[in-house]
C-alpha positions as CSV (number, residue, x, y, z in Angstrom):
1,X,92.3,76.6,149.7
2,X,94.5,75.5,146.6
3,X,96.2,73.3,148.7
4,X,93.4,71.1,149.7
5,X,91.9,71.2,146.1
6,X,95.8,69.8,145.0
7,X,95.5,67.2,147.5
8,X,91.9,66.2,146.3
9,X,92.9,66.4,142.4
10,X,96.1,64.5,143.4
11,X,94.6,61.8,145.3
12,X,92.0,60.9,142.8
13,X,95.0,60.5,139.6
14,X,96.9,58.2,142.6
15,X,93.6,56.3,143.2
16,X,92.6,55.8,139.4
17,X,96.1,54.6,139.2
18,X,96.4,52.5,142.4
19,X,92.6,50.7,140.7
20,X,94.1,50.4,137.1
21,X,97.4,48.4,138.5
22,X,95.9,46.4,141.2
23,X,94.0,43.3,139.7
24,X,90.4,42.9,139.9
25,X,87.1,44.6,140.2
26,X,87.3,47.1,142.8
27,X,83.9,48.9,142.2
28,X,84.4,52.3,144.1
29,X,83.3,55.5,143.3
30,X,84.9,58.5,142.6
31,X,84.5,59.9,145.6
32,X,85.8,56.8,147.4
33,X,88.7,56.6,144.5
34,X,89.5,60.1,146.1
35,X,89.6,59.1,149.4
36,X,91.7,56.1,149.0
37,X,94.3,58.2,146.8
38,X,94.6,60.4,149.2
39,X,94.6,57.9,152.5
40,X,97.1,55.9,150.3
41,X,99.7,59.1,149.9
42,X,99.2,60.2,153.6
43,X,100.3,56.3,154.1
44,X,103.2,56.4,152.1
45,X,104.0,59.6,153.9
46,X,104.1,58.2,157.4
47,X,105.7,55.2,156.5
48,X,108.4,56.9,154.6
49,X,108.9,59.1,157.5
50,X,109.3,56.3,159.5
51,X,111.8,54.3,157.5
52,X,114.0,57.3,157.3
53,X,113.2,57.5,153.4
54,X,111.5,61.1,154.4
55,X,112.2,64.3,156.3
56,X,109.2,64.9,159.0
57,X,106.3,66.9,157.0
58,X,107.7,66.4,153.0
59,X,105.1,64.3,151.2
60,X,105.5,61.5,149.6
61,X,106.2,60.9,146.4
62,X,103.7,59.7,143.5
63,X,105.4,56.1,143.3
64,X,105.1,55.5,146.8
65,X,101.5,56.6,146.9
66,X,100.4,54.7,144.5
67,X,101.9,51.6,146.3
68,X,100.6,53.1,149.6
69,X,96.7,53.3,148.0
70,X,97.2,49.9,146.4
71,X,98.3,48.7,149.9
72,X,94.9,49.8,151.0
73,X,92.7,48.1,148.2
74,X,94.6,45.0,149.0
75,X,93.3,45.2,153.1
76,X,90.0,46.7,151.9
77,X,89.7,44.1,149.8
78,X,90.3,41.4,152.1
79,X,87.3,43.0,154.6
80,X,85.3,43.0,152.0
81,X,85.0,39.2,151.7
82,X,84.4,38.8,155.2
């Protein structure tokens, strides 16, 4: 049960960041903010994974989350004009 509550605490600091770097008004809420932190580390985590950059089942680490989320507001972005 911690675990998951980490994961949801830690997703929503990643997706605060990921919204406070990327420019532009990207008017989510904090339940969404959550969701995309935490879509954005599992990302990061299976990319890495794939690259080599991380053993099979190791998270990923904050930077690369944050770059995996804002990777996401970028394509949700770009459906959103559509």
């Amino acid at each position: 049960m911690l675990s998951i509550l980490g994961t949801i605490v830690v997703g929503f600091v990643v997706g605060l960041i990921a919204r406070a770097v990327k420019p532009g008004n990207d008017s989510l809420g904090w339940i969404m903010t959550t969701v995309l932190g935490v879509a954005g580390s599992l990302l990061a985590s299976y990319a890495g994974t794939a690259m080599g950059w991380y053993a099979a089942g190791t998270p990923a680490g904050w930077i690369a989350s944050i770059i995996g989320a804002i990777v996401l507001l970028v394509i949700y972005g770009l459906f959103k004009k559509a």
